[in-house]
C-alpha positions as CSV (number, residue, x, y, z in Angstrom):
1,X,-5.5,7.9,21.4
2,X,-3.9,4.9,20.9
3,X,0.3,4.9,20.3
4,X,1.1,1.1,20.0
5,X,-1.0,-2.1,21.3
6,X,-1.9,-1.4,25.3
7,X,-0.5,1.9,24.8
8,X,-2.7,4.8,24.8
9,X,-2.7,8.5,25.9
10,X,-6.1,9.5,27.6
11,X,-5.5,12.8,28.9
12,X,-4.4,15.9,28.2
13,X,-5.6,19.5,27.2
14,X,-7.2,18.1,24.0
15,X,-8.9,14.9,25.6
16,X,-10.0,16.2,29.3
17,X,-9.2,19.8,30.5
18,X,-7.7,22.6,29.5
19,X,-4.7,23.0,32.0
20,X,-4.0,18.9,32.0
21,X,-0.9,17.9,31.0
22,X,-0.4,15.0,29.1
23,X,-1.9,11.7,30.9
24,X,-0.5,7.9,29.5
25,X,-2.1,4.6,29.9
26,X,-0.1,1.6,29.8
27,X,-1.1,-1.8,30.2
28,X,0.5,-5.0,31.3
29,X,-2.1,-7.8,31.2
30,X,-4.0,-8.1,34.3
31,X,-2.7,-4.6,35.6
32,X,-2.0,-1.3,33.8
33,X,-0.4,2.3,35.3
34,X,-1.0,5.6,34.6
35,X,1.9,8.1,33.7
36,X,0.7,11.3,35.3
37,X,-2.9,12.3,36.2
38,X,-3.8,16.3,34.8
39,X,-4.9,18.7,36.9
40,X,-8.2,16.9,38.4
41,X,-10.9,19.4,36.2
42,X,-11.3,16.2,33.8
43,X,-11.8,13.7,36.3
44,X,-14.4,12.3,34.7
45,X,-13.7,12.3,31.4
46,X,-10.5,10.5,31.9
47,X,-12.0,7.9,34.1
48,X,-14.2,7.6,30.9
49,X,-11.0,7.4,28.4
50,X,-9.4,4.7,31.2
51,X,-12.4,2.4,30.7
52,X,-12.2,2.8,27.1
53,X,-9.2,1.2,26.9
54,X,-9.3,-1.3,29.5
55,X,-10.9,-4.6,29.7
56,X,-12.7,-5.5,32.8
57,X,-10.1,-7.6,33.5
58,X,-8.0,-5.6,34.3
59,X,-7.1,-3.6,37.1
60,X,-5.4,0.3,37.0
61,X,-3.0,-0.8,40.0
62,X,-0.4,2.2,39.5
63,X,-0.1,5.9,39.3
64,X,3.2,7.0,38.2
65,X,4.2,10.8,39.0
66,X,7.0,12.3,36.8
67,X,7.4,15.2,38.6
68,X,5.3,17.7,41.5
69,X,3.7,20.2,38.8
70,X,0.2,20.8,39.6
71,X,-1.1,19.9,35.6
72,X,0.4,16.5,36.0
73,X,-0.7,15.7,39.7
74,X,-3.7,17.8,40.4
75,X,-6.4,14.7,39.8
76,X,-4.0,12.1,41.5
77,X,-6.0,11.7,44.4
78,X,-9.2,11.6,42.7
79,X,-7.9,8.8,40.7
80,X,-6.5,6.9,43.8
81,X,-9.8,6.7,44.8
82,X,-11.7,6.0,42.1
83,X,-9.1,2.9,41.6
84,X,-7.6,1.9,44.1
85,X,-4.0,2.6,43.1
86,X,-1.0,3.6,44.5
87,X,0.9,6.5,43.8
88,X,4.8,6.7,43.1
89,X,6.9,10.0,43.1
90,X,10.4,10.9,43.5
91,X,11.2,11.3,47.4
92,X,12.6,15.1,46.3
93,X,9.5,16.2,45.0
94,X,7.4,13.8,48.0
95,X,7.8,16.4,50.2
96,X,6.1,19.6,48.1
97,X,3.1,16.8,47.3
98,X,2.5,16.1,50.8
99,X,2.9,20.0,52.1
100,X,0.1,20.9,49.5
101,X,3.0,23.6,48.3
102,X,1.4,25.8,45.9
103,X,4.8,27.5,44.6
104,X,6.6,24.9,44.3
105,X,4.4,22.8,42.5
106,X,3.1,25.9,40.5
107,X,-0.6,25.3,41.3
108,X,-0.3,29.0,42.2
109,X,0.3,29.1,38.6
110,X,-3.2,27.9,37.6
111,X,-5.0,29.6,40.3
112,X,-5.2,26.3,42.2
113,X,-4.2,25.0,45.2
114,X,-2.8,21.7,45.8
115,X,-4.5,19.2,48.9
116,X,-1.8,17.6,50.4
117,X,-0.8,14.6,48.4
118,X,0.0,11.2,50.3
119,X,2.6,9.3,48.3
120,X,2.1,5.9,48.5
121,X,5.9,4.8,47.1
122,X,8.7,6.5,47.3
123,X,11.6,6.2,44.5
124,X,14.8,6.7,46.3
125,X,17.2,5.3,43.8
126,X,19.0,6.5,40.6
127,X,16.9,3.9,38.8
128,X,14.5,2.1,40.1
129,X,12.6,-1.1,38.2
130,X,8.6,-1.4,39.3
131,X,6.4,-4.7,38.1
132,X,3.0,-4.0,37.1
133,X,1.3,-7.3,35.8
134,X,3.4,-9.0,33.7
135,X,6.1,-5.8,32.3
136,X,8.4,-3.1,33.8
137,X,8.5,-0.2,34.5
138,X,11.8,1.6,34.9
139,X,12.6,5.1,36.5
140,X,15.3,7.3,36.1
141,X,16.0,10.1,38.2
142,X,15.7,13.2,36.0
143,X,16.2,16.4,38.1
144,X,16.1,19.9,36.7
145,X,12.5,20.8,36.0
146,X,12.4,20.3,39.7
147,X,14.5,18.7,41.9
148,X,12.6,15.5,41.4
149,X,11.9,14.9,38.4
150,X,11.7,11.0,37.1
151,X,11.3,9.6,33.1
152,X,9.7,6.3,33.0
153,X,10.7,3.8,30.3
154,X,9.2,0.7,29.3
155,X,9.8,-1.7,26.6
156,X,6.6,-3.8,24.6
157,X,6.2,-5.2,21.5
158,X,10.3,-5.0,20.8
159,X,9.4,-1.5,21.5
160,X,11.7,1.3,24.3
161,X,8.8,3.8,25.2
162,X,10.2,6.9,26.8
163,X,7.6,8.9,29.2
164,X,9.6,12.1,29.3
165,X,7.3,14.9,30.8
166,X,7.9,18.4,30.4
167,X,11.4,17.8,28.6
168,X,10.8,21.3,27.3
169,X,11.2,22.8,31.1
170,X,10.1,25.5,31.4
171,X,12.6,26.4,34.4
172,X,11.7,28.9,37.0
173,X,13.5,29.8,40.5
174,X,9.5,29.1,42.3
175,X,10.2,25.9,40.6
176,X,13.0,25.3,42.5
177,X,14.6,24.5,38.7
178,X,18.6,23.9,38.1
179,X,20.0,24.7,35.0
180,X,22.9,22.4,35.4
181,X,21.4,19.4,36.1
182,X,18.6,20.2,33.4
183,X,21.4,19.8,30.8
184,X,22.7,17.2,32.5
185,X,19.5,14.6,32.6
186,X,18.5,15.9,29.0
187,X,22.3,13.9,27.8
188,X,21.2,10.7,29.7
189,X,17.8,11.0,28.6
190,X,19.4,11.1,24.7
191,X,21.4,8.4,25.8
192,X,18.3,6.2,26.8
193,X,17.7,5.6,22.6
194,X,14.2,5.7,22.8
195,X,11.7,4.5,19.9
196,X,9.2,6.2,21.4
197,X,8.8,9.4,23.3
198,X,5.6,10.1,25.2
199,X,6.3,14.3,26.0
200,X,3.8,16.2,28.6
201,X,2.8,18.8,26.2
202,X,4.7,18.4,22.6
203,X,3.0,14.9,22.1
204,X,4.4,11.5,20.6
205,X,7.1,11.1,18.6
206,X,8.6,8.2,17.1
207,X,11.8,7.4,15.6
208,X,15.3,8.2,17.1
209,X,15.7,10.8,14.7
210,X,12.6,12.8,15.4
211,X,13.2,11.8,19.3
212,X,17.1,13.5,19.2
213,X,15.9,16.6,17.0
214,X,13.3,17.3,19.8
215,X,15.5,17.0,22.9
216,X,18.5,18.2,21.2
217,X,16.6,21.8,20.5
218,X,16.5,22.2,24.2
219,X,20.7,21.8,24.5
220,X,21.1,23.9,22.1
């Protein structure tokens, strides 16, 4: 599904499997990077989506995690391989990734379990600005969901895109969740003035209106 020019999403429960989060493609020339990867049951469909979408050109050099859950980085390592790409996450969250904890990142939930997950890069910072090809990509440290959790934000076409996964929560002690500083990264995220907002299950939506209306239901 394409959102703006070399802007797609090509995964989700609608487009590969059933328990997959939503899955972004972004591309930057030469390269392009992946916002999340489902839960791995749609491998092959979303490799099929990828190629879609990209020319031969050009090379999936990037795998960005916004947070531990199982639905967004189930299929990670399957799509490592299949690419070549490296895989950033949030150091807070590294450690539940590389354990293969299945509480923390809920694949207990989906009857799962999680291989231990080498991380590739990890964010350390606040913010943190990654090139792929010729753009940006820029990471904010989100906690609250869990303790981990990152938006991404890049700008094209005169265009701030927003990757905010699972702004919705939900938040759950397993989860390692904190109220507090849920509230707290939903006012910077508003702050951020998206055009764009790329959500993990809700969709796309566009405008600042629509965008504030969405977040600001979760405040309130």
């Amino acid at each position: 599904m394409k959102i703006i020019e070399n802007l797609w999403q090509v995964g989700g429960a609608e487009l590969t499997a059933p328990g997959d989060a939503a899955v972004y493609l972004v591309r930057f020339d030469d390269e392009a990077a992946l916002i999340d990867a489902g839960c791995g049951a749609g491998h092959d469909q979303l490799v099929r989506n990828i190629s879609r979408c990209l020319p031969v050109t050009a090379k999936l050099t990037h795998l960005f995690l916004t947070h531990c859950h199982y639905d967004h980085t189930g299929g990670a390592e399957a799509i490592r391989q299949h690419f070549g790409c490296k895989i950033a996450a949030h150091e807070l969250d590294v450690a539940f990734l590389e354990q293969g904890d299945n509480s923390v990142t809920a694949a207990s939930w989906y009857g799962a379990e999680l291989m231990p997950l080498k991380v590739d890069h990890k964010i350390r910072a606040d913010t943190e600005t990654i090139i792929v090809g010729s753009g940006k990509v820029q990471s904010h440290h989100c906690p609250g969901h869990s303790p981990g959790s990152i938006v991404y934000v890049i700008e094209m076409n005169l265009t701030k895109v927003l990757f905010g996964q699972d702004i919705h929560g939900p938040l759950h002690p397993s989860l390692l969740s904190n109220r507090k500083d849920y509230l707290e990264s939903l006012k910077f995220i508003l702050g951020l003035e998206a055009d764009i907002l790329c959500e993990g299950h809700f969709g796309v939506f566009r405008g600042r209106q629509e965008i504030d209306s969405f977040i600001r239901s979760y405040l309130d």
